[in-house]
C-alpha positions as CSV (number, residue, x, y, z in Angstrom):
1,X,69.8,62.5,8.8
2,X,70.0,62.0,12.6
3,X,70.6,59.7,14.6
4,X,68.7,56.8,15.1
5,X,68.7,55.7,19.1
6,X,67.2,52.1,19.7
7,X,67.5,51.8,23.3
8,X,69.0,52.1,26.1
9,X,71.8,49.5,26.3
10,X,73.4,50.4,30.0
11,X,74.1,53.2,32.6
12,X,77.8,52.9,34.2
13,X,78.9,54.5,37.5
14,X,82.5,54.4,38.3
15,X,83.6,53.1,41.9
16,X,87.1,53.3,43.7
17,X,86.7,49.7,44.7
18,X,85.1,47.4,42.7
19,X,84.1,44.7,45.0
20,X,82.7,46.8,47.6
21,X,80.4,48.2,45.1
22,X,79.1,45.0,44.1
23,X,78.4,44.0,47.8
24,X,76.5,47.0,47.8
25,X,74.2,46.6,45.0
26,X,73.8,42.7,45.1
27,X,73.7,42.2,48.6
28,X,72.1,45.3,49.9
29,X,70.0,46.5,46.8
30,X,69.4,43.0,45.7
31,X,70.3,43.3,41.7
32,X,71.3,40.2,40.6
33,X,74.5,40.3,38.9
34,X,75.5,39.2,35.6
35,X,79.1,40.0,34.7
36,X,81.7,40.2,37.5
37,X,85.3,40.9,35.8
38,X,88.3,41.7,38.2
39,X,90.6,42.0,35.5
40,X,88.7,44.6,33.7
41,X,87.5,45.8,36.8
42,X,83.9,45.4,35.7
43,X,80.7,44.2,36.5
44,X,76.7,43.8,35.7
45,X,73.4,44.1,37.2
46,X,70.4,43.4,35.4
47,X,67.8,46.1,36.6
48,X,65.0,44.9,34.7
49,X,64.5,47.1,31.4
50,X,68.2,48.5,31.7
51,X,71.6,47.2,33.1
52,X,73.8,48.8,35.3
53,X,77.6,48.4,34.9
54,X,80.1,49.7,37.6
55,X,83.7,50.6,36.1
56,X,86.2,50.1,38.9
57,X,89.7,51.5,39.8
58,X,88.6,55.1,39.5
59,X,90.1,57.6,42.1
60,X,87.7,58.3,44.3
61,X,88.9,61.9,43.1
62,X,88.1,61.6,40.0
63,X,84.9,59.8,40.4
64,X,82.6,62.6,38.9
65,X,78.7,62.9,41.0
66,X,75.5,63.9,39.1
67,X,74.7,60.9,37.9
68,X,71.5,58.6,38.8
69,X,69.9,55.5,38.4
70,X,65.9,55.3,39.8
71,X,65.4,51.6,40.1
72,X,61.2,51.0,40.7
73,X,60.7,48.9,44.4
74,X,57.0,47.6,45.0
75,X,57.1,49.4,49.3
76,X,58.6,52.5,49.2
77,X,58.2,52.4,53.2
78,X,58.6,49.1,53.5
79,X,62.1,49.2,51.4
80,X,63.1,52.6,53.7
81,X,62.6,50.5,57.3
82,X,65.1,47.5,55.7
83,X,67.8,50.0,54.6
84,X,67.6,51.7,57.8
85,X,67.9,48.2,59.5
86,X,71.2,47.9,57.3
87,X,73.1,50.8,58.3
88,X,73.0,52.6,54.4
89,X,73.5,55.8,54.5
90,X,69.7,57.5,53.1
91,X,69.4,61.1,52.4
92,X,65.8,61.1,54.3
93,X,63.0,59.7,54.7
94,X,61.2,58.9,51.5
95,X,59.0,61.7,49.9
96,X,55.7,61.9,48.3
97,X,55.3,63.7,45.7
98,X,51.0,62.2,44.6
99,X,52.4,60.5,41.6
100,X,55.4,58.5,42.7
101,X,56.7,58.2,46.2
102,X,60.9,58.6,46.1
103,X,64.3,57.7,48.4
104,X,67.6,58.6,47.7
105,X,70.6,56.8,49.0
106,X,74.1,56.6,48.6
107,X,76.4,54.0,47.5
108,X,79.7,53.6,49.1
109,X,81.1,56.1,46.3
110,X,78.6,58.1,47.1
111,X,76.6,57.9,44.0
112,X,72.6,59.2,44.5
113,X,70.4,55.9,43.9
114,X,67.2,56.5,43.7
115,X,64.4,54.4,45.1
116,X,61.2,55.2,43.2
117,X,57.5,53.9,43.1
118,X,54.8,55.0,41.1
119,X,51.1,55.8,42.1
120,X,50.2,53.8,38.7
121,X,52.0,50.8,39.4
122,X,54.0,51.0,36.3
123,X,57.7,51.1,35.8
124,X,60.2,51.1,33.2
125,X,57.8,53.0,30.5
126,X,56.1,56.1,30.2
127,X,53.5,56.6,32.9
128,X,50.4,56.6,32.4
129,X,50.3,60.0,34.6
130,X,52.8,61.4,32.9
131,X,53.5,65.1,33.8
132,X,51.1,67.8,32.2
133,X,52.2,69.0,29.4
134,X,54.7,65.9,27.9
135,X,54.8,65.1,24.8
136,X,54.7,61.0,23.4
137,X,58.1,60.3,21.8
């Protein structure tokens, strides 16, 4: 029998130092943050449909990349001129691609977080454009 996934519970970055991390995402991204934990170097941020935890006290050595998150923003231009106001470091200017609109920046780990808007307006399920081809779970 296989196994039986429910859900999604979180997604978990690591990050060298904790609380400069969680400046990052709650006061520059916004999230609002559920868990902060210095002692076990750990904290929460509700993303709407999926939380994201960051695991500090990692080497920044041994802090592995490839990893993404695409958190949904209503103004993909709008959301690009207010992080360039903020000094973060973005990977360009955002890109169209017809069915969503995306920008990537970097967290001070450098992680890629992408910043992602649909041409449907939905988020956080299947949409309803979904690419040619895929098949319903």
């Amino acid at each position: 029998m296989p196994v039986k996934i429910r859900g999604t519970d979180f997604v978990m970055f690591e990050v060298s130092d904790l609380a400069e991390a969680v400046r990052f995402y709650r006061d520059v991204l916004g999230l609002t943050q559920e868990i902060y934990s210095e002692q076990y170097q750990w904290a929460e941020f509700n993303c709407g449909n999926v939380t994201l935890t960051l695991k500090g006290g990692v080497p920044p050595t041994a802090i592995a990349s490839g990893a993404r998150i695409a958190l949904a923003v209503a103004d993909i231009q709008l959301t690009y001129e207010e992080l360039k106001l903020k000094g973060v470091p973005l990977a360009g200017p955002p890109q169209d691609h017809g069915c969503c609109q995306h920008l990537e920046v970097h967290d001070p780990d450098g992680h890629v977080v992408i910043l992602h808007h649909r041409a449907d307006g939905t988020f956080g399920q299947p949409s309803r454009g979904a690419a040619p081809g895929a098949a319903p779970a």
